[in-house]
TORNULUM-228367 format. One record per residue (C-alpha): residue number from 1; y, x, z. Coordinates in steps of 0.25 Angstrom, whole numbers. Example, Ala and Ser with C-alpha at 12.3 -4.5 7.8 and 13.67 -1.06 7.14 Angstrom:
BEGIN
num / c2 / c1 / c3
1 / -18 / 49 / 31
2 / -4 / 55 / 29
***
This chain:
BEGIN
num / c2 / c1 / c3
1 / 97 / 94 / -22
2 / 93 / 107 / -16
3 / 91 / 110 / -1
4 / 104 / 111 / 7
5 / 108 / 125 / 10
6 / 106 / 118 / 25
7 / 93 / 115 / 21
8 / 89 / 126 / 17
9 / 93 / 132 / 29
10 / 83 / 123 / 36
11 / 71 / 128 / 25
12 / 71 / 142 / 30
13 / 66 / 137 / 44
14 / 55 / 133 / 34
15 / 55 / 145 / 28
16 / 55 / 153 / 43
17 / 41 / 146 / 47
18 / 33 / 147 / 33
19 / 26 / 161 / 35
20 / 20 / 157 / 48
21 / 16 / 141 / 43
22 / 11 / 148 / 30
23 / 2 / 158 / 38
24 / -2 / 145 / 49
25 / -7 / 139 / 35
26 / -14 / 150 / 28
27 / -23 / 150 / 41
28 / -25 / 137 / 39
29 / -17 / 132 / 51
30 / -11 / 118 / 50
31 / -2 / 112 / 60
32 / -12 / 102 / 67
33 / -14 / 88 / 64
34 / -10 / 77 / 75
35 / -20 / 72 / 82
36 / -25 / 57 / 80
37 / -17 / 54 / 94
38 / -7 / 61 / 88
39 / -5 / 55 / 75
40 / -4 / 42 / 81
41 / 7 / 43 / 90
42 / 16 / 50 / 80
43 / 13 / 39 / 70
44 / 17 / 29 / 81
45 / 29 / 34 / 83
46 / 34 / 42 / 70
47 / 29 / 34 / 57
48 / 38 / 21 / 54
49 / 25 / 12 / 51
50 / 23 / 11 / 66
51 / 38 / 10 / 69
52 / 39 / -7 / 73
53 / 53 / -9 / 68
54 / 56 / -15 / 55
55 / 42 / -21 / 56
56 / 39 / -36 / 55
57 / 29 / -47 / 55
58 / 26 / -54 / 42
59 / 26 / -71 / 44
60 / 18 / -74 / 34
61 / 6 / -71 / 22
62 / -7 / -65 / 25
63 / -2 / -52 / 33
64 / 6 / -62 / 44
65 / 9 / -57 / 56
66 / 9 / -43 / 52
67 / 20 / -34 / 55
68 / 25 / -25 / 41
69 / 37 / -15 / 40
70 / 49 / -28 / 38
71 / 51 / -23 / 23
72 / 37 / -25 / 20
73 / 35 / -39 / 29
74 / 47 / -44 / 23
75 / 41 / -43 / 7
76 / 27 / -49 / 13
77 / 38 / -59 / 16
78 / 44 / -63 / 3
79 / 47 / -73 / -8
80 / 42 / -71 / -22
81 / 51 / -67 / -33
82 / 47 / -80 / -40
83 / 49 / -94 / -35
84 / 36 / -96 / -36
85 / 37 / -112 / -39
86 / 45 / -108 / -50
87 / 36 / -100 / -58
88 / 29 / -104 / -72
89 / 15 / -98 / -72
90 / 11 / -107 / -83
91 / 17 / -96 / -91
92 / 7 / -84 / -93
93 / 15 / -72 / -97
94 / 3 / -61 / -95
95 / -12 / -63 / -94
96 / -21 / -54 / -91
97 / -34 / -50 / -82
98 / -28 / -39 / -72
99 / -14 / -39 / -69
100 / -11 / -27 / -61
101 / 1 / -27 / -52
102 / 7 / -12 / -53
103 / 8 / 0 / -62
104 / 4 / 11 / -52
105 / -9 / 19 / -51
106 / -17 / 7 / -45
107 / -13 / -3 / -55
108 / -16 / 5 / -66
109 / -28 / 10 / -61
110 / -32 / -5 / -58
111 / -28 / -9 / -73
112 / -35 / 2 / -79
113 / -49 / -3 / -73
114 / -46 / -19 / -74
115 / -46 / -14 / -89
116 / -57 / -6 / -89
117 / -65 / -20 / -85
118 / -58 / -26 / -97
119 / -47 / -34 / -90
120 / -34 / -35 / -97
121 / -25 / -29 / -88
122 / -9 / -31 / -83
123 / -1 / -19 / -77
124 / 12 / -26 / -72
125 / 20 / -15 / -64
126 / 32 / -16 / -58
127 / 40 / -3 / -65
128 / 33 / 7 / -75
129 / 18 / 9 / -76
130 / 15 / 18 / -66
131 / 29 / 18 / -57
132 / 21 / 18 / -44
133 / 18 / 25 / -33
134 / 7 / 31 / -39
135 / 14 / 40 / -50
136 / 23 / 45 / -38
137 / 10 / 49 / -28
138 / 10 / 63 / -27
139 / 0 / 71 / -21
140 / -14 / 66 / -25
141 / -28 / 56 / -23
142 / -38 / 57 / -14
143 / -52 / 58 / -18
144 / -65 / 63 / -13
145 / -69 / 72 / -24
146 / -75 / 83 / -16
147 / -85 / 89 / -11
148 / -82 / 90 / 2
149 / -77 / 76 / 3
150 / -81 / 62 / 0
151 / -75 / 46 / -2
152 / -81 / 48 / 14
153 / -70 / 57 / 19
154 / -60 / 50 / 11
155 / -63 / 37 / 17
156 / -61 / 43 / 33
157 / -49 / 50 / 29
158 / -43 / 38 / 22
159 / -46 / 29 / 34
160 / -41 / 41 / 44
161 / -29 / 42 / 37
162 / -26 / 26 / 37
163 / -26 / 24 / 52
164 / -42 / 17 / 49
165 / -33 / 6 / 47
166 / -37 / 5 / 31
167 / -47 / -3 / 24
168 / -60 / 2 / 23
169 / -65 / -4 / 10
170 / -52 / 2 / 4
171 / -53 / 14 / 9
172 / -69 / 17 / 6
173 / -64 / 14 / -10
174 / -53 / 22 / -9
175 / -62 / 34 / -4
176 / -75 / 29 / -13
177 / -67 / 28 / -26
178 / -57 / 40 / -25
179 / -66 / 49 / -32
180 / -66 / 40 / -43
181 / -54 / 40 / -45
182 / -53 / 54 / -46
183 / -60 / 54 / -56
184 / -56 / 42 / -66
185 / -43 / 47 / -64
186 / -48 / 58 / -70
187 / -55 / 55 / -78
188 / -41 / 48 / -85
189 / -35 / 60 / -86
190 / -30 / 64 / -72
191 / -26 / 80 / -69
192 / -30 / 83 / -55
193 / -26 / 95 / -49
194 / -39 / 104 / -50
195 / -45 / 118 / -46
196 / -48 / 126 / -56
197 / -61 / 126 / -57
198 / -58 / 109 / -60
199 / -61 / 104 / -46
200 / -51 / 94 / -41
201 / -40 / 101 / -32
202 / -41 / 93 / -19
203 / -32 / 95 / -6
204 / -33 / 89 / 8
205 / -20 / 80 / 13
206 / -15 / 72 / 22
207 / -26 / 67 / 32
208 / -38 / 71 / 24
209 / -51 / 78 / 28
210 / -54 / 84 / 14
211 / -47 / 89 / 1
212 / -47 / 75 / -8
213 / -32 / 75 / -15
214 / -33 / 77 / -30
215 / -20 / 79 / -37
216 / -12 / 80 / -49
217 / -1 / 89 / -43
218 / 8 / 82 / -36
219 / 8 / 69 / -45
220 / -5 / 64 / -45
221 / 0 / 51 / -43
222 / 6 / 52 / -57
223 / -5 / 58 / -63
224 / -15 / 47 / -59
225 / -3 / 38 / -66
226 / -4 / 45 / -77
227 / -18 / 44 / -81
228 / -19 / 28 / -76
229 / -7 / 25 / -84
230 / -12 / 31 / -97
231 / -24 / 25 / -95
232 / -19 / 10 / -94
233 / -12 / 14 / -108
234 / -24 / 17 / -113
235 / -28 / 4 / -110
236 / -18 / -4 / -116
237 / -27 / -14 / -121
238 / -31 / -19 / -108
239 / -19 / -14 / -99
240 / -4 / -20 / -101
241 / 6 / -14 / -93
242 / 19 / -22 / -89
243 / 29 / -13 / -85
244 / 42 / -17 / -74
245 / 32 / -30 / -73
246 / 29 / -30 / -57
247 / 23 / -44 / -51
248 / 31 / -53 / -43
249 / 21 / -62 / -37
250 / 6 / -64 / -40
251 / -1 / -77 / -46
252 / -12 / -83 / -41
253 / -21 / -96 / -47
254 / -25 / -108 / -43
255 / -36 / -102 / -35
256 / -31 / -92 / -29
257 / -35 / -80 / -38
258 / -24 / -70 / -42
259 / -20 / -74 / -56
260 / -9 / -65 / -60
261 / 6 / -61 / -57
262 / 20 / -65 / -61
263 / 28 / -51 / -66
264 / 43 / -48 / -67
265 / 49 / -41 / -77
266 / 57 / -30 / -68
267 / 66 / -29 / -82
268 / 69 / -42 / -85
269 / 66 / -50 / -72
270 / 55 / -60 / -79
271 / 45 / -64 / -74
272 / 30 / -65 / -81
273 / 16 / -72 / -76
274 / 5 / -62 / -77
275 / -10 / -72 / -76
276 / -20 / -60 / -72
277 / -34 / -63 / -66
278 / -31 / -52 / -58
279 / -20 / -44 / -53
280 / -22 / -30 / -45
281 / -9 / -27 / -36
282 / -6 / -13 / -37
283 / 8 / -14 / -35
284 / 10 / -2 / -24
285 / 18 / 0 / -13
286 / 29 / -3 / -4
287 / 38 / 10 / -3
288 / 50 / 5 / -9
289 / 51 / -4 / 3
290 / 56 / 8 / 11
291 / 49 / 5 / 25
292 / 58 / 10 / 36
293 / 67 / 15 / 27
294 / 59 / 28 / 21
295 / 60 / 34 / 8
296 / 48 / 30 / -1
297 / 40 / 39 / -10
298 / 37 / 26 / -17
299 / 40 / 22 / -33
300 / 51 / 12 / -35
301 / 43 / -2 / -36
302 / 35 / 3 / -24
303 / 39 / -13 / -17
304 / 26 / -19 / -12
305 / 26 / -30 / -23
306 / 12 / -30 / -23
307 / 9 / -34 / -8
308 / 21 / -43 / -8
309 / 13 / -51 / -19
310 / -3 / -51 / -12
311 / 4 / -56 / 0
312 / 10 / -69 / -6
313 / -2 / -71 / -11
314 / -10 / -70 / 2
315 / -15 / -56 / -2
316 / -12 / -49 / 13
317 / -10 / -34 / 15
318 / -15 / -22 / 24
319 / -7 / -11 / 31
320 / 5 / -14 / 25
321 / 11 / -10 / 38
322 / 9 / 4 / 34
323 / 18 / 12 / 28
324 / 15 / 27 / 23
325 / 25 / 38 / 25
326 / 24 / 50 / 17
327 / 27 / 62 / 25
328 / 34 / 69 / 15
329 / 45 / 61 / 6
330 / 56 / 70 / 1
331 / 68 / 70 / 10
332 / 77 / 78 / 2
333 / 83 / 79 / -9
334 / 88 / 66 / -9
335 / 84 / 62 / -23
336 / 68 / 64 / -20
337 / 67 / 58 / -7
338 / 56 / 49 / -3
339 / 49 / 59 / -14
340 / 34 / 61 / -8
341 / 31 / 75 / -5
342 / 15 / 74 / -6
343 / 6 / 77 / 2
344 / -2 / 88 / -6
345 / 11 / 94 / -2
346 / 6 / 95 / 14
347 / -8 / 96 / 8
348 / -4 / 110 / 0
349 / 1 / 116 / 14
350 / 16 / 112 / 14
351 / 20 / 110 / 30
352 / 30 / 100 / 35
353 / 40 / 106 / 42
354 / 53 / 104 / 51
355 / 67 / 107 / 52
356 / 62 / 119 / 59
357 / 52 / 123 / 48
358 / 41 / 118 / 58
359 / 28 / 111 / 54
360 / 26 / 100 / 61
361 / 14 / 91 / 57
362 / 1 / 93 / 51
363 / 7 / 91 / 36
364 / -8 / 83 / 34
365 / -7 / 73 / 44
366 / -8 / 58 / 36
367 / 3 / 54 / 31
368 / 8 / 44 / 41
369 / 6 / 54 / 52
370 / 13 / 66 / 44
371 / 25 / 55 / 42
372 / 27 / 52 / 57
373 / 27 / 68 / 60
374 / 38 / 69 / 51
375 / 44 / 57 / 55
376 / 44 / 63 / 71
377 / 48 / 77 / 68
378 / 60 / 72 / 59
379 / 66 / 61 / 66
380 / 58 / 62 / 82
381 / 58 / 79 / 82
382 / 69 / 80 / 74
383 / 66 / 92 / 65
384 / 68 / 85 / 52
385 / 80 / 91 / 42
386 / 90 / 81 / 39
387 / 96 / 80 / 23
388 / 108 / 79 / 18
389 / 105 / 66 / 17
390 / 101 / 63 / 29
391 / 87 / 62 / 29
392 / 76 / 67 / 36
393 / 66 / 78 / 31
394 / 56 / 88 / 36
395 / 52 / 100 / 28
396 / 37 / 101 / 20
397 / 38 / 115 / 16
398 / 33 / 116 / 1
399 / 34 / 131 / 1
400 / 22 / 132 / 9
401 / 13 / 127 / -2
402 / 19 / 140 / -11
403 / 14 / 149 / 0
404 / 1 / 142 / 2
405 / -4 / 140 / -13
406 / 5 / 151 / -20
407 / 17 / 148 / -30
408 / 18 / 139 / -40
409 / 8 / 129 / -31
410 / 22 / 119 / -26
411 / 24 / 118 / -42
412 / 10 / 114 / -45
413 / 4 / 106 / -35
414 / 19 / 99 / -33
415 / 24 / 99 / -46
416 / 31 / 85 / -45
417 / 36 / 89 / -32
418 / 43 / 104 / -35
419 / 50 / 97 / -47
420 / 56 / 85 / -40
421 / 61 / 95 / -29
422 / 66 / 108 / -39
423 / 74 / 96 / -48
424 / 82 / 96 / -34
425 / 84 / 111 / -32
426 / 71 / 112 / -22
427 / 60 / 121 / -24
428 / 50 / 116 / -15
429 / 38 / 128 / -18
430 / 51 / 138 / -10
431 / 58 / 127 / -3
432 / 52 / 116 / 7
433 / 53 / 98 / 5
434 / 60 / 90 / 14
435 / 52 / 77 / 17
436 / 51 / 64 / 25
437 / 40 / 53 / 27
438 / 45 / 43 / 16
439 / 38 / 29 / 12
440 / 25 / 31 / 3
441 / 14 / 20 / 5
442 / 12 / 8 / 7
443 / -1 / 8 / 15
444 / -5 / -7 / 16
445 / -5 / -18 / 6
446 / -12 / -29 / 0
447 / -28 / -32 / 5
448 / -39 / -28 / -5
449 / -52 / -25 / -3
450 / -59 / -13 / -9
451 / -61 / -19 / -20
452 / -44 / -20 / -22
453 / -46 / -35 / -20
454 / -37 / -44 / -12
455 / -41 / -57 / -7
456 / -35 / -65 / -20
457 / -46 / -67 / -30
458 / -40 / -56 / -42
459 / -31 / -51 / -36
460 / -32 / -34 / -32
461 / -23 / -23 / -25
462 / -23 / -8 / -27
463 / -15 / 5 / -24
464 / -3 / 5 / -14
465 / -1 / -12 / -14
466 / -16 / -14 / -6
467 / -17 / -11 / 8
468 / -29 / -4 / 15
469 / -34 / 8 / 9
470 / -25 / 17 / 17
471 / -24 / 10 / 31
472 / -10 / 13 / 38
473 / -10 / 27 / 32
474 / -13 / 33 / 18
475 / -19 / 47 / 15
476 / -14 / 55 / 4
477 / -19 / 50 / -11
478 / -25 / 40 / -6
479 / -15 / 31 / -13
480 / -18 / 37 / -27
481 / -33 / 33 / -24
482 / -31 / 21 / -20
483 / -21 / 17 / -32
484 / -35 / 23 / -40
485 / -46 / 18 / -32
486 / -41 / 3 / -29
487 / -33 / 2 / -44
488 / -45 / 4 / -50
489 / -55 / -5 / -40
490 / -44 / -18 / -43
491 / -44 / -16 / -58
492 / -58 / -14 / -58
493 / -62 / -25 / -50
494 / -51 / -36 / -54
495 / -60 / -33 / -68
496 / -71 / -37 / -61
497 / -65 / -49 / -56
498 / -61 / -53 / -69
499 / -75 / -50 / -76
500 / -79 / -61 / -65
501 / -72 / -72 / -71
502 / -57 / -77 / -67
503 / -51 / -89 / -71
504 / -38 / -91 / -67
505 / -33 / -105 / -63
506 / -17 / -106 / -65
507 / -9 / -98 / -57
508 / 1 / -99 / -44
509 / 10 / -94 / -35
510 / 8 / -104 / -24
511 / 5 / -92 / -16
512 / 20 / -89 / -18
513 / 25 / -102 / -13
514 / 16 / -103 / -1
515 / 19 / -89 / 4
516 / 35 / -92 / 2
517 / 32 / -105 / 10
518 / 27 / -96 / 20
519 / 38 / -88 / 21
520 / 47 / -101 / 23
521 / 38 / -107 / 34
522 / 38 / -93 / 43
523 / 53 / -94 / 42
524 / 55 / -82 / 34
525 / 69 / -83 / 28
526 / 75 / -76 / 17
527 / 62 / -69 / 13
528 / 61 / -55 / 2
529 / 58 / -58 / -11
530 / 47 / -50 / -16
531 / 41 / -42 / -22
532 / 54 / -34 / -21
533 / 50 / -24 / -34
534 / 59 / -15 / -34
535 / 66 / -9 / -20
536 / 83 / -12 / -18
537 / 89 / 1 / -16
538 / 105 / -6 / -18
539 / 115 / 0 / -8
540 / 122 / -11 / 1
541 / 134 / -9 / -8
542 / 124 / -13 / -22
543 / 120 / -25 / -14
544 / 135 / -29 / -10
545 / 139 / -29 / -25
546 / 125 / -37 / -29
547 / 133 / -51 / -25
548 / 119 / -55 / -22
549 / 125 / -69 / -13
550 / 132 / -72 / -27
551 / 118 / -73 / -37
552 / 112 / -86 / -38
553 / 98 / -80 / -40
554 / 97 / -69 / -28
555 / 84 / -62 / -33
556 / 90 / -58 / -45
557 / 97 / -46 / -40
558 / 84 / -40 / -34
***
C-alpha cells in the first residue's frame, strides 16, 4: 500500500527542510541531547512504564507486594495448565542431562555448550527452532572489539543506559564476554559487516560512548540464528530437538533440585514428562501481552512462559515492571505495523521528524527516552501524522542516509528493510518511514546470578526470560549479547553442574499445589491459566460463536 496522495503531500514538508538538515549534518551538527533533568521529566510524564494506571499489586509468590502492568501481575497469578494432583510422573517419556526451555539464540547457544561438556541435551521449543525474537533483531551486538574501547566503557554505558538500576554482576559478564562472543560466532561462520581492509565495521547507537555495534546488515539477529542452528545439527548426536513442544510447568525432586519439565504437544495437545538433571529457561519475552495496548515487534510465542513457570516454583524476578519501547515501529502500511525500524537506521544519520518536517529529538537519546519524545510530540504537541487507519506516526526520514553515504547505501545496509517497504509500493532510499514506539522488550525477568544461576539447585536462565542485565532500560545489541553471553554461561555451567554428580530423587509438583493454594487463601478468584502459549487475537464476534458456557472442559478452547 503506497503513500496516500495526502501523504504525500505532507512528505514534501520533508522534502522542504532536507538541504538545510543535510548541511547541519555534514558539519557535524546534531540536535542536542536532553539533559539528565531533562530526560527525567519527559520519561515521567510521556513513557507508559511510569503511567500508574492499569497497574496492580501481586498477592502472592516471592515478588509479593510488588506492583506489575495487570497483564503481566495477572499471569504471576495463575493456575497451571495441569491439575497438578492429577498428573502421573512415574511415567518417564524423555530423559536427558540438559533440558533447555526455548529454541531462540540463548537456548541454542546454551545446548551447544551443555554438549560441548558432553551432556546430552533437550531443545523443547514452543514453535520451530529458532522462531524467536532473536531471528527478528535487526540491527546488530554490542562488543568492545576496538581499540579505542574496552569491556570498561561498555560496562558504564550499559549501567547509564539502565537507570543504574541493573545487576552488576550481569552486567560486568555481559561487558567481559562480549568480545568472545564475537569472536565464536565467528569463528562458526558468522558474516559481519566489514571494511575493506577486513576490520569489523563498527557504529555508535543509541546511548553509547563509542563505536561497538557489529552487524550483518540489517539481519544480524538472523544471521547469528543461522550459524547456532547449523551448529546444533551438527551435533545431532548430543542435541535433540523437539519442535511445537513448549513447557507447561516445571518438575522438581524431592529435595528440591530442578528435575525436568512436563511439555505439550502444541499439535496434538499431549502432554510428555521430560526428567532432566538440569533445565536452562531460555523461553524469551513478554511482547505478545501488548502492554498498554501497543503494537509489538515481538515473534508470535513471545508470552512470558518461562517467568510464569520459575515463579511458581519460588524462582522470583527483577524489573519486570519495565517494559521497553522502541521508538521506531512501523505505523504504516497497515500490514507491517509493529515492524521494528532499527536503530542503525538513527545511527546511519536518518532524523526523526514531524508533521512539519521538523527534527525534534536527539534521534540517539536511549531508547526509553527517544520513545517518550515521540510520544510527547505526537499525542502532548500534537505534530504526529494521522493514517488512513487512524494511527499515529512521525516521519524517520530514510532518504537522508542516500545523501549522507551515497546511493545504493539504504539497499545495502537495510536490505530487509527496503524490501518489506518496496513489496508495499514504498521506496524508502527516495521516500521517508512512518513510525511509532511499539512494544520490544521485556526488561526484567527471572533472578540469576552471573553465573546464569537461580536459586534452585539445576535450574538456569538466559536471554530475554532473566531479569538484570539491563536495568529499567536496554541499550541497543545488547540483547543479541546477552542471548550469546548468558546462553553460553548456563550451558556451560549446568555441565559443570552435572560433571559434579546429580542424583535425582523422584520428581513433584508440589510446588504447583502450594502456589494454587496460595492463590485461594489471598482470596484471588477466578485466576489465568498459564502459561498462556500462544496470544488470543479472536474479535468479540469469534468469541460469541465459541459457546464457551456450553463445553464441559473450558481449557479446551484456548
Amino acid at each position: 500500500m503506497a503513500y496516500t496522495p495526502e501523504m504525500k503531500e505532507l512528505i514534501k514538508r520533508v522534502e522542504a527542510t532536507r538541504p538545510e538538515r543535510l548541511a547541519r549534518a555534514r558539519r557535524g551538527e546534531n540536535y542536542p541531547a536532553l539533559t539528565m533533568a531533562e530526560r527525567e521529566q519527559v520519561l515521567s510524564k510521556y513513557h507508559p512504564d511510569y503511567q500508574s494506571d492499569a497497574k496492580r499489586t501481586v498477592k502472592v509468590g516471592p515478588n509479593k507486594g510488588d506492583t506489575f502492568q495487570e497483564g503481566v501481575a495477572r499471569l504471576l497469578e495463575s493456575r497451571s495448565i495441569v491439575r497438578p494432583d492429577k498428573v502421573n510422573l512415574r511415567t518417564i517419556d524423555f530423559d536427558t542431562d540438559v533440558l533447555v526451555l526455548g529454541g531462540g539464540g540463548a537456548g541454542t547457544s546454551a545446548a551447544i555448550m551443555a554438549s560441548q561438556g558432553g551432556c546430552r541435551v533437550i531443545i523443547a521449543t514452543k514453535l520451530r527452532h529458532g522462531d524467536s525474537n532473536t531471528i527478528m533483531a535487526e540491527g546488530g551486538i554490542q562488543g568492545a572489539t576496538q581499540e579505542c574501547d574496552s569491556p570498561y566503557y561498555h560496562y558504564l554505558d550499559t549501567i547509564g543506559g539502565g537507570h543504574f538500576t541493573n545487576q552488576r554482576d550481569l552486567v560486568a559478564a555481559l561487558a567481559h564476554d562480549a568480545p568472545l562472543s564475537i569472536a565464536w560466532l565467528e569463528s562458526l561462520g558468522m558474516i559481519f559487516n566489514k571494511l575493506p581492509e577486513g576490520r569489523m565495521d563498527s557504529r555508535h547507537f543509541g546511548g553509547s560512548s563509542r563505536k561497538r555495534m557489529q552487524s550483518a546488515g540489517d539481519m544480524t539477529g538472523a544471521e547469528i540464528m543461522r550459524v547456532i542452528r547449523d551448529e546444533v545439527r551438527n551435533r545431532s548426536s548430543l542435541i535433540t530437538t523437539l519442535e511445537f513442544h513448549p513447557a507447561v510447568e516445571l518438575l522438581l525432586d524431592e529435595e528440591g533440585k530442578c528435575a525436568g519439565a512436563i511439555l505439550m504437544n502444541m499439535e496434538t495437545r499431549e502432554f510428555s514428562v521430560v526428567r532432566a538433571k538440569a533445565v536452562v529457561i531460555a523461553t524469551g519475552g513478554f511482547g505478545r501481552l501488548h502492554i498498554k495496548g501497543f503494537a509489538t515487534t515481538n515473534h508470535y510465542g513471545a508470552t512470558m512462559d518461562g517467568v510464569v513457570m520459575a515463579y511458581r516454583a519460588g524462582v522470583g524476578n527483577k524489573c519486570l515492571h519495565s517494559t521497553q519501547y522502541h521508538p521506531t515501529g512501523v505505523a504504516y502500511p497497515e500490514q507491517n505495523v509493529g515492524l521494528l525500524i532499527t536503530e542503525k537506521v538513527r545511527g546511519l544519520g536518518a532524523h526523526v521528524l514531524n508533521i512539519d518536517g521538523e527534527q525534534f529529538c536527539f534521534p540517539l537519546e536511549p531508547r526509553d527516552v527517544e520513545s517518550a519524545e515521540l510520544i510527547r510530540e505526537a499525542m502532548d504537541v500534537g505534530k504526529g501524522i494521522i493514517t488512513p487507519t487512524g494511527r499515529v506516526g512521525l516521519w524517520l526520514d530514510s532518504p537522508m542516509i542516500e545523501e549522507l553515504h551515497g546511493p545504493g547505501t539504504v539497499k545495502k545496509e537495510l536490505p530487509a528493510k527496503f524490501i518489506q517497504f518496496e513489496r508495499h509500493g514504498i521506496d524508502i532510499s527516495k521516500e521517508p518511514m512512518l513510525v511509532y514506539p511499539t512494544l520490544h522488550y521485556q526488561n526484567g525477568g527471572i533472578n540469576v546470578n552471573g553465573d546464569s544461576e537461580t536459586i534452585i539447585p539445576g535450574l538456569y536462565g538466559a536471554g530475554e526470560a532473566i531479569g538484570g542485565v539491563h536495568g529499567e532500560n536496554r541499550l541497543m545489541g545488547n540483547s543479541l549479547q546477552d542471548i550469546i553471553t548468558f546462553g553460553r554461561r548456563a550451558g556451560r555451567n549446568a555441565a559443570t553442574y552435572i560433571q559434579g554428580g546429580v542424583t535425582l530423587k523422584g520428581l513433584s509438583l508440589d510446588h504447583v499445589m502450594k502456589f494454587e493454594q496460595e492463590l485461594a487463601a489471598a482470596g484471588i478468584e477466578d485466576p489465568a491459566i498459564a502459561p498462556i502459549l500462544l496470544p488470543d487475537y479472536a474479535t468479540e464476534e469469534v468469541v460469541e460463536r465459541r459457546w464457551t458456557e456450553a463445553l464441559t472442559d473450558r481449557a479446551a478452547i484456548r
